[in-house]
N, CA, C and O atoms as a GROMACS GRO file, in nm:
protein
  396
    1UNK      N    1   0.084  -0.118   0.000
    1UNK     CA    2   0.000   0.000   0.000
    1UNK      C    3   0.088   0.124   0.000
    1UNK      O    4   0.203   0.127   0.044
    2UNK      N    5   0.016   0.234  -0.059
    2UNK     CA    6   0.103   0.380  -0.093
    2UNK      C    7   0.091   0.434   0.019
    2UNK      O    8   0.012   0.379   0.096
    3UNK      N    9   0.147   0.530   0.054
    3UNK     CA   10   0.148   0.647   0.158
    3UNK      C   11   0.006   0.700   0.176
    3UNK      O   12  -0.039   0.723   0.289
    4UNK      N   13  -0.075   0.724   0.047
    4UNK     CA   14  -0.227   0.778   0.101
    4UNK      C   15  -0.298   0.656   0.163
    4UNK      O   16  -0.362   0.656   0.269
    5UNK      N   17  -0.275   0.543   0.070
    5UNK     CA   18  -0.365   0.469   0.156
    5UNK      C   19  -0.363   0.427   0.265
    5UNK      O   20  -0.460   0.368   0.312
    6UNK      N   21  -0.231   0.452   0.343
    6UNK     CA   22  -0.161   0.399   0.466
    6UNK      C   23  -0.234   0.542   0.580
    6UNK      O   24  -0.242   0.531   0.703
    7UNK      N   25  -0.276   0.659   0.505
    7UNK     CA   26  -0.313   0.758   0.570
    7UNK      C   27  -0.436   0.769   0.568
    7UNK      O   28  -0.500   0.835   0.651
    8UNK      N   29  -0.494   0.694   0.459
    8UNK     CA   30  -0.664   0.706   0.507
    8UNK      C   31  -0.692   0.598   0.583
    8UNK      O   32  -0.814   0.580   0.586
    9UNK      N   33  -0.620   0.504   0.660
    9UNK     CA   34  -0.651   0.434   0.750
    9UNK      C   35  -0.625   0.479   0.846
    9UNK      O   36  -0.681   0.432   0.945
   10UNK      N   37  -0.537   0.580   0.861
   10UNK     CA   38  -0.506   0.670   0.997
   10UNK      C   39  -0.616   0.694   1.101
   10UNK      O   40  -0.587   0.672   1.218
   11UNK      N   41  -0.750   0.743   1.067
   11UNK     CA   42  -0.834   0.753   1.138
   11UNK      C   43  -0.884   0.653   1.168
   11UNK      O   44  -0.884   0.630   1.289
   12UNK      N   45  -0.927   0.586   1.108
   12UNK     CA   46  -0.976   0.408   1.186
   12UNK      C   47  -0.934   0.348   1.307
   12UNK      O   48  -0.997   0.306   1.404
   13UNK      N   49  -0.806   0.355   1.278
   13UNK     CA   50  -0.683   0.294   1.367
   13UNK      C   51  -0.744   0.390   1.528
   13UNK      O   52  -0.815   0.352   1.622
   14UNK      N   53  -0.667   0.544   1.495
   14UNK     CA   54  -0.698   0.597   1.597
   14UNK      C   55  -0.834   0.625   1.674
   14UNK      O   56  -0.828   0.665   1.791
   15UNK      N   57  -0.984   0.600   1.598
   15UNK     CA   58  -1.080   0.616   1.635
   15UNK      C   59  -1.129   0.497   1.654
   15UNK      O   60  -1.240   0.497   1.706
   16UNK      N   61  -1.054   0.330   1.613
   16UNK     CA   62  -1.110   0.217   1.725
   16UNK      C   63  -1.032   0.232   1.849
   16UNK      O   64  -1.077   0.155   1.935
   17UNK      N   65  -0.951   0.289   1.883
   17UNK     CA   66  -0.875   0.306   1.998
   17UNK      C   67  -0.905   0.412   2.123
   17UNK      O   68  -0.871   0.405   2.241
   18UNK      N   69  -0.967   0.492   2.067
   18UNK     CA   70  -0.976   0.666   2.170
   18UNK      C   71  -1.045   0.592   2.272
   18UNK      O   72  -1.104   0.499   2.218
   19UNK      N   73  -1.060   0.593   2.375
   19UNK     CA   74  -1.124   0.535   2.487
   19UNK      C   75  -1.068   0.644   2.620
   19UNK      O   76  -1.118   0.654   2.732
   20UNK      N   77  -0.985   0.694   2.581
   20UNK     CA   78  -0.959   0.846   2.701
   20UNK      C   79  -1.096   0.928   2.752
   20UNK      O   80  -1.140   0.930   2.867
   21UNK      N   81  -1.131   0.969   2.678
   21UNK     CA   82  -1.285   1.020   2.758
   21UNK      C   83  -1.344   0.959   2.819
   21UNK      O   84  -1.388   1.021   2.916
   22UNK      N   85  -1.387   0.808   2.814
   22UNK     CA   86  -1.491   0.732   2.947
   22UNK      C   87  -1.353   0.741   3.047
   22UNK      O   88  -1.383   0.734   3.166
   23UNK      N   89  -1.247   0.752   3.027
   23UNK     CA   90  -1.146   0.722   3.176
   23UNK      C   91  -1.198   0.786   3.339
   23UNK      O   92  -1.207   0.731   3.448
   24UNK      N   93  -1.224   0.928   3.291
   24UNK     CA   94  -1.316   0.969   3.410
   24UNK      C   95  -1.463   0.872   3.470
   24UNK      O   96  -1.482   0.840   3.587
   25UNK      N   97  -1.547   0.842   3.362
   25UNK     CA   98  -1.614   0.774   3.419
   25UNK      C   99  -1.603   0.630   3.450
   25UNK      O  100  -1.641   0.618   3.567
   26UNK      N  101  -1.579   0.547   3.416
   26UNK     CA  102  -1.463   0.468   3.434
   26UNK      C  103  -1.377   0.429   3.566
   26UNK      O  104  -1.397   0.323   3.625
   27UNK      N  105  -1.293   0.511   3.602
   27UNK     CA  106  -1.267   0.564   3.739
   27UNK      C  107  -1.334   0.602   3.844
   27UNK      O  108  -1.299   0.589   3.961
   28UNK      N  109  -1.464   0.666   3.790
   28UNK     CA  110  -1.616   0.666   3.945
   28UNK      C  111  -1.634   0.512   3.940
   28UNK      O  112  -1.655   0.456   4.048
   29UNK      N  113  -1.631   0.464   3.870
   29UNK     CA  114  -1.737   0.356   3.872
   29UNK      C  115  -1.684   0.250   3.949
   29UNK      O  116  -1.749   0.174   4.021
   30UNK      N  117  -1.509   0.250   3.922
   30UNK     CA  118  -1.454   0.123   3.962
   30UNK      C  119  -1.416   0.104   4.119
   30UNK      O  120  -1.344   0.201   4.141
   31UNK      N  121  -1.421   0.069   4.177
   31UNK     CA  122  -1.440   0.018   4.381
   31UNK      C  123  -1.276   0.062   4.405
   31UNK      O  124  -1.240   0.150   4.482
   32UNK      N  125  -1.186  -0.022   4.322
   32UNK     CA  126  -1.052  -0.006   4.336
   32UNK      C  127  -0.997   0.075   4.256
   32UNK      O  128  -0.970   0.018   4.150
   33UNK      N  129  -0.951   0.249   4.257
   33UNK     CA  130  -0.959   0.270   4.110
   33UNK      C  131  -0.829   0.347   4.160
   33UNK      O  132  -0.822   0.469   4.169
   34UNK      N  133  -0.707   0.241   4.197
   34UNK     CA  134  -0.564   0.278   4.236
   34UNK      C  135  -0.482   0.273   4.099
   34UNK      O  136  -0.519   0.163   4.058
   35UNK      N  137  -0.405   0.316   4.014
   35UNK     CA  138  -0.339   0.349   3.935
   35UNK      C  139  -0.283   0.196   3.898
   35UNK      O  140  -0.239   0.171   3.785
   36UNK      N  141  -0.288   0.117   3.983
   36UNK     CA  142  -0.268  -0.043   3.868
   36UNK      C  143  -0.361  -0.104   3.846
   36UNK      O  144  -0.356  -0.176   3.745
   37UNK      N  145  -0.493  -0.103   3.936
   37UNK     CA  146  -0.620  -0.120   3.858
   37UNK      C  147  -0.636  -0.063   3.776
   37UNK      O  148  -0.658  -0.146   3.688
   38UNK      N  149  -0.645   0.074   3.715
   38UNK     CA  150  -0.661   0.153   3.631
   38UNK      C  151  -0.572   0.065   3.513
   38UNK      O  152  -0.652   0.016   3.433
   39UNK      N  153  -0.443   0.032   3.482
   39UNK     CA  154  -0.352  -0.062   3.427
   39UNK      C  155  -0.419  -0.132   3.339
   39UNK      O  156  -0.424  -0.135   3.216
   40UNK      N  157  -0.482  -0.204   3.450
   40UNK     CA  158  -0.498  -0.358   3.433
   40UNK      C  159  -0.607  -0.362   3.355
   40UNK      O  160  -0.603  -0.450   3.270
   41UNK      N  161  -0.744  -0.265   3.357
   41UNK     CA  162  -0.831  -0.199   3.284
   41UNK      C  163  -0.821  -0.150   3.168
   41UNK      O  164  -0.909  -0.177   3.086
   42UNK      N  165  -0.726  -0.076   3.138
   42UNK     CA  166  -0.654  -0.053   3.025
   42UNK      C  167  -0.601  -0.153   2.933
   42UNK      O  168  -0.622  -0.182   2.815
   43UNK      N  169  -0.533  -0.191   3.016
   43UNK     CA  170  -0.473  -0.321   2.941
   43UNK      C  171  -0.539  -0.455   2.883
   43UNK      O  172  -0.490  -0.512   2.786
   44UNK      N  173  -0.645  -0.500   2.943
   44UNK     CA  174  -0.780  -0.536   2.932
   44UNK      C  175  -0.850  -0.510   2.824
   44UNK      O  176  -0.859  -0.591   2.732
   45UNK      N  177  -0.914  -0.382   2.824
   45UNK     CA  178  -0.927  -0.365   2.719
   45UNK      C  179  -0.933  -0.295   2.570
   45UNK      O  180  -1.013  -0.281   2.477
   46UNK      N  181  -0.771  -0.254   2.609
   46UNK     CA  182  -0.727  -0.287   2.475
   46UNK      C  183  -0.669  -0.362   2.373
   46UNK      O  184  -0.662  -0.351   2.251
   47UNK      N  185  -0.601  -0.495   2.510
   47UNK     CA  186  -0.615  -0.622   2.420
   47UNK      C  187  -0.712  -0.645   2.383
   47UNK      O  188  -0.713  -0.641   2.260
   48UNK      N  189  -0.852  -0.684   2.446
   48UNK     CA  190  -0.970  -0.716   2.370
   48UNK      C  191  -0.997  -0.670   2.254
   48UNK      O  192  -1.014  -0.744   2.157
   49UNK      N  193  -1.004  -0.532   2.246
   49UNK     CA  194  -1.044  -0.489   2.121
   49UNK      C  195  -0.958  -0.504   2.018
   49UNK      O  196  -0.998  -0.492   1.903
   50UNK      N  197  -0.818  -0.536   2.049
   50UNK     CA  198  -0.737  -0.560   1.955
   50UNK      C  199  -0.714  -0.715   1.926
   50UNK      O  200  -0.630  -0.751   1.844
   51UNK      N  201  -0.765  -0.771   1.971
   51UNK     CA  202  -0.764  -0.930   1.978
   51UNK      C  203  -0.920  -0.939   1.877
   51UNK      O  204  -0.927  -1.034   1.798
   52UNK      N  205  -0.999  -0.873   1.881
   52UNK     CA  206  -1.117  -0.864   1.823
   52UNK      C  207  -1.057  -0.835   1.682
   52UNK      O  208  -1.063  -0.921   1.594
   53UNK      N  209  -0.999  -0.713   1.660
   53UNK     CA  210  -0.985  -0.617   1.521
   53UNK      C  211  -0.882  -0.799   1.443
   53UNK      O  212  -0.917  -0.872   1.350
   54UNK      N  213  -0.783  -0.806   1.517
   54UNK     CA  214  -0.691  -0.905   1.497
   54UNK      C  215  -0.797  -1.031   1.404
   54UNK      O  216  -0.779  -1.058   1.286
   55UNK      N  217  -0.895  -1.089   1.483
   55UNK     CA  218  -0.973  -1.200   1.429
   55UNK      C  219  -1.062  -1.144   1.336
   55UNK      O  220  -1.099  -1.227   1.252
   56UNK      N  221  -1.090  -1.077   1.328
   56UNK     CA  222  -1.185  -1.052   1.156
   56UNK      C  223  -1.108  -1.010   1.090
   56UNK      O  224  -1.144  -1.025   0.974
   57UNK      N  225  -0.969  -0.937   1.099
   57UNK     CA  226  -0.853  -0.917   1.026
   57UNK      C  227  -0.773  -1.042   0.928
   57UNK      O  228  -0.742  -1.040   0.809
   58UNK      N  229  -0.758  -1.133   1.016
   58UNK     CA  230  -0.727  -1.267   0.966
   58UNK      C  231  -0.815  -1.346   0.911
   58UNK      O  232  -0.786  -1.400   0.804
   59UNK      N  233  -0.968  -1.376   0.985
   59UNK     CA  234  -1.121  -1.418   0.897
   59UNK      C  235  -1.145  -1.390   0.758
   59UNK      O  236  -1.180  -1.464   0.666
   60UNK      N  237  -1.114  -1.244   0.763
   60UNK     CA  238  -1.111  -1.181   0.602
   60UNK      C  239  -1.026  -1.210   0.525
   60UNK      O  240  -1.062  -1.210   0.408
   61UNK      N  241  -0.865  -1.250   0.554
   61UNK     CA  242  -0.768  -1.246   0.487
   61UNK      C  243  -0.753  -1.440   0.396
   61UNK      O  244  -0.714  -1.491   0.291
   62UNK      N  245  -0.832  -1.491   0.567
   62UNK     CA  246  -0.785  -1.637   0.518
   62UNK      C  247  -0.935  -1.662   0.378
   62UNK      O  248  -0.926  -1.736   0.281
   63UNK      N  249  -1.028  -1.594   0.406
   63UNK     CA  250  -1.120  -1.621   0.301
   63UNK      C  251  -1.118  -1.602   0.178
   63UNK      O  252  -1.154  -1.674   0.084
   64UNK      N  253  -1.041  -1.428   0.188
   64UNK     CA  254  -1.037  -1.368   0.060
   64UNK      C  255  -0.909  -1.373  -0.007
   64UNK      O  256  -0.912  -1.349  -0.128
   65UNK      N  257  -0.797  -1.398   0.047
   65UNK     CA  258  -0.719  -1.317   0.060
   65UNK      C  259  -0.626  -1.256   0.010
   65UNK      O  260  -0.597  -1.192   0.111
   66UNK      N  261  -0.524  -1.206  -0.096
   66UNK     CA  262  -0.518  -1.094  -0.199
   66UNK      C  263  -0.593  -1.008  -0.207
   66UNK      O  264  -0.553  -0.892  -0.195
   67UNK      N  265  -0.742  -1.043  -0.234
   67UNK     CA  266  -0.818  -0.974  -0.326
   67UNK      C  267  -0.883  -0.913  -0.227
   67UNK      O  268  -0.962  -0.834  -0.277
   68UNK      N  269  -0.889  -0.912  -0.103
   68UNK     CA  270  -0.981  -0.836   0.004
   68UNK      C  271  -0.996  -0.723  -0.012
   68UNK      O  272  -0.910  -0.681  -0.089
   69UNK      N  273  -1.083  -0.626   0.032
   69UNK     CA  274  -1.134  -0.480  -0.025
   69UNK      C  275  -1.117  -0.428   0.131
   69UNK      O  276  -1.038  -0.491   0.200
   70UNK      N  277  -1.196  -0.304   0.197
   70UNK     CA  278  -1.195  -0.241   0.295
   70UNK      C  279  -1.270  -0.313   0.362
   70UNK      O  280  -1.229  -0.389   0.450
   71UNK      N  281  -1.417  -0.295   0.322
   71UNK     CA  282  -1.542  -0.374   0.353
   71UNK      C  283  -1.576  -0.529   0.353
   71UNK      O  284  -1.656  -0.569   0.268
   72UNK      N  285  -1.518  -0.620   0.446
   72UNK     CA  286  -1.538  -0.786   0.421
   72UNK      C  287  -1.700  -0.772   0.414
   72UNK      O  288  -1.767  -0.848   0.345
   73UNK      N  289  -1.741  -0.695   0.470
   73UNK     CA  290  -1.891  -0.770   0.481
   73UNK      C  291  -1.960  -0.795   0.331
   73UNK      O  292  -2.011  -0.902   0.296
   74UNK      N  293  -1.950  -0.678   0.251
   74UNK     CA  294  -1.985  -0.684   0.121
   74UNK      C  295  -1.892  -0.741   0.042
   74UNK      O  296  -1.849  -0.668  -0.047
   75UNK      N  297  -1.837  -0.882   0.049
   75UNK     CA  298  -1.783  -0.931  -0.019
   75UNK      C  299  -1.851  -1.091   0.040
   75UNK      O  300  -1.848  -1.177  -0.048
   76UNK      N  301  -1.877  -1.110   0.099
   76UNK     CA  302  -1.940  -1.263   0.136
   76UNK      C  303  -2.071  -1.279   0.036
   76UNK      O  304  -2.157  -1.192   0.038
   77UNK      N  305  -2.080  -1.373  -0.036
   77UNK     CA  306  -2.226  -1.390  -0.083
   77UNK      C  307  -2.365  -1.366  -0.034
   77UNK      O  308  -2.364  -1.371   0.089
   78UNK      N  309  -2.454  -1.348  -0.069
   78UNK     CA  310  -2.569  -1.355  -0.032
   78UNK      C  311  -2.649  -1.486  -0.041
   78UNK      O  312  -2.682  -1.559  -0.134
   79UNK      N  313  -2.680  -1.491   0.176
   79UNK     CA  314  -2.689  -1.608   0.202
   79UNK      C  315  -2.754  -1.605   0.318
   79UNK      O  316  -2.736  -1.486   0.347
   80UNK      N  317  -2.850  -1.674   0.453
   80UNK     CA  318  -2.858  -1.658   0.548
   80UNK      C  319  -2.826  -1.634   0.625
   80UNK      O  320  -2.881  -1.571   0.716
   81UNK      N  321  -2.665  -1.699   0.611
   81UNK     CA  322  -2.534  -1.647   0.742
   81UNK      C  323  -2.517  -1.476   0.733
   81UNK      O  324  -2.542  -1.392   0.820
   82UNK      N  325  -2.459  -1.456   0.577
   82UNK     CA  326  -2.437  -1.333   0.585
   82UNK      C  327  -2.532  -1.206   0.577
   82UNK      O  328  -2.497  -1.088   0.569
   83UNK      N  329  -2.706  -1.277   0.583
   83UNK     CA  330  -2.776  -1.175   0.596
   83UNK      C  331  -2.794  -1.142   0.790
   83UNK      O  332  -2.824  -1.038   0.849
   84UNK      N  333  -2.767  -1.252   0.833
   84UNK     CA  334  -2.800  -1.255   0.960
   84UNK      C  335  -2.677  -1.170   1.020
   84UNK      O  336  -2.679  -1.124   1.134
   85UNK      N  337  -2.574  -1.155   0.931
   85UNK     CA  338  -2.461  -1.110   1.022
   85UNK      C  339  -2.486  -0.969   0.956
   85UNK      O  340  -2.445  -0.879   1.029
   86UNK      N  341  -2.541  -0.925   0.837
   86UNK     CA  342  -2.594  -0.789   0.851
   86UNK      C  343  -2.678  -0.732   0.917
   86UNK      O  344  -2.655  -0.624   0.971
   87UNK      N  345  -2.809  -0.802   0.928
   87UNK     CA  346  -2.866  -0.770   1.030
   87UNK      C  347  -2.788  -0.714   1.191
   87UNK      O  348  -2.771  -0.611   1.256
   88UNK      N  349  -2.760  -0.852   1.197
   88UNK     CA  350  -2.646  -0.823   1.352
   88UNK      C  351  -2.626  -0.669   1.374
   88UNK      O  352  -2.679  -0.602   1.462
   89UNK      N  353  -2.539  -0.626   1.278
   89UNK     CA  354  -2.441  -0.482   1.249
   89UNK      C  355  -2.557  -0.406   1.228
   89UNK      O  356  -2.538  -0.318   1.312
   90UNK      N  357  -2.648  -0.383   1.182
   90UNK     CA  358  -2.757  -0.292   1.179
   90UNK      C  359  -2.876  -0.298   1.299
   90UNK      O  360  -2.964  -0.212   1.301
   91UNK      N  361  -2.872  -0.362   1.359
   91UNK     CA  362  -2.919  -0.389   1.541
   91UNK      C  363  -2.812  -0.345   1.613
   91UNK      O  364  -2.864  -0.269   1.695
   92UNK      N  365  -2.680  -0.346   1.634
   92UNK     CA  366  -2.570  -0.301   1.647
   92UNK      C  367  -2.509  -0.171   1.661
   92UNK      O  368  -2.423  -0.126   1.737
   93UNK      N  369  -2.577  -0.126   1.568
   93UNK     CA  370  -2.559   0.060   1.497
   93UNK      C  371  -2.670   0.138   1.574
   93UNK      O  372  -2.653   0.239   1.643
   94UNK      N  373  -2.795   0.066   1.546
   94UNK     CA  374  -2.898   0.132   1.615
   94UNK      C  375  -2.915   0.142   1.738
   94UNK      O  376  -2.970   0.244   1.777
   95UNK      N  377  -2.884   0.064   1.812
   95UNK     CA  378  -2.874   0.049   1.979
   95UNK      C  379  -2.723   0.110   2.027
   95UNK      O  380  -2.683   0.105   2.144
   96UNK      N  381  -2.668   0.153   1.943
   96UNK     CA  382  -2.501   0.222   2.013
   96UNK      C  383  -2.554   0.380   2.056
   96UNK      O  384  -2.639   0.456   2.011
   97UNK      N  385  -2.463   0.386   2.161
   97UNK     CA  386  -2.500   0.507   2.231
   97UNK      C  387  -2.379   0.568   2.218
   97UNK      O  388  -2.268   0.528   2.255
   98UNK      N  389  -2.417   0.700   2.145
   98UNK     CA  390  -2.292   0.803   2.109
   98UNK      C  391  -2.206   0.870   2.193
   98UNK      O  392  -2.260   0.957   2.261
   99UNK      N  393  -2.105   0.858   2.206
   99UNK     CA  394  -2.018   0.881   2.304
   99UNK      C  395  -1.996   1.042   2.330
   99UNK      O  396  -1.919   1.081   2.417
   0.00000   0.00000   0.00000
């Protein structure tokens, strides 16, 4: 990949990651909220989410893989699985609460 395209992923990257603003709330909430709990919380979960990004990263790659686009979802056939897993993402979207 070129330099732009390496830069229009720039925001993705950094906007599955921002999680600094709930830190305040976050910190009310938690019983122990001593600076290695705080850590360990952190650390938590941002492996998760990166252990997440990681497995549909590889899902997509082992299916498609060369030819993969941005979007895996619109590349699976049309089928029950993959209507159900659109659905999913559009139940998903609608019930997220904007940060």
């Amino acid at each position: 990949a070129g330099a732009v395209e390496t830069l229009s992923a720039l925001p993705i990257v950094v906007f599955a990651y921002t999680c600094h603003q709930n830190m305040f709330s976050i910190v009310n909430e938690i019983k122990d909220n001593s600076p290695s709990s705080m850590v360990r919380v952190i650390v938590l979960s941002i492996g998760s989410a990166a252990s997440i990004y990681l497995v549909v990263a590889i899902t997509g790659y082992i299916t498609f893989g060369n030819d993969i686009v941005g979007n895996i979802v619109l590349m699976y056939p049309t089928g029950v699985a993959s209507t159900i897993g659109k659905a999913a993402i559009v139940i998903l979207v609608l019930f997220s609460i904007p940060l």
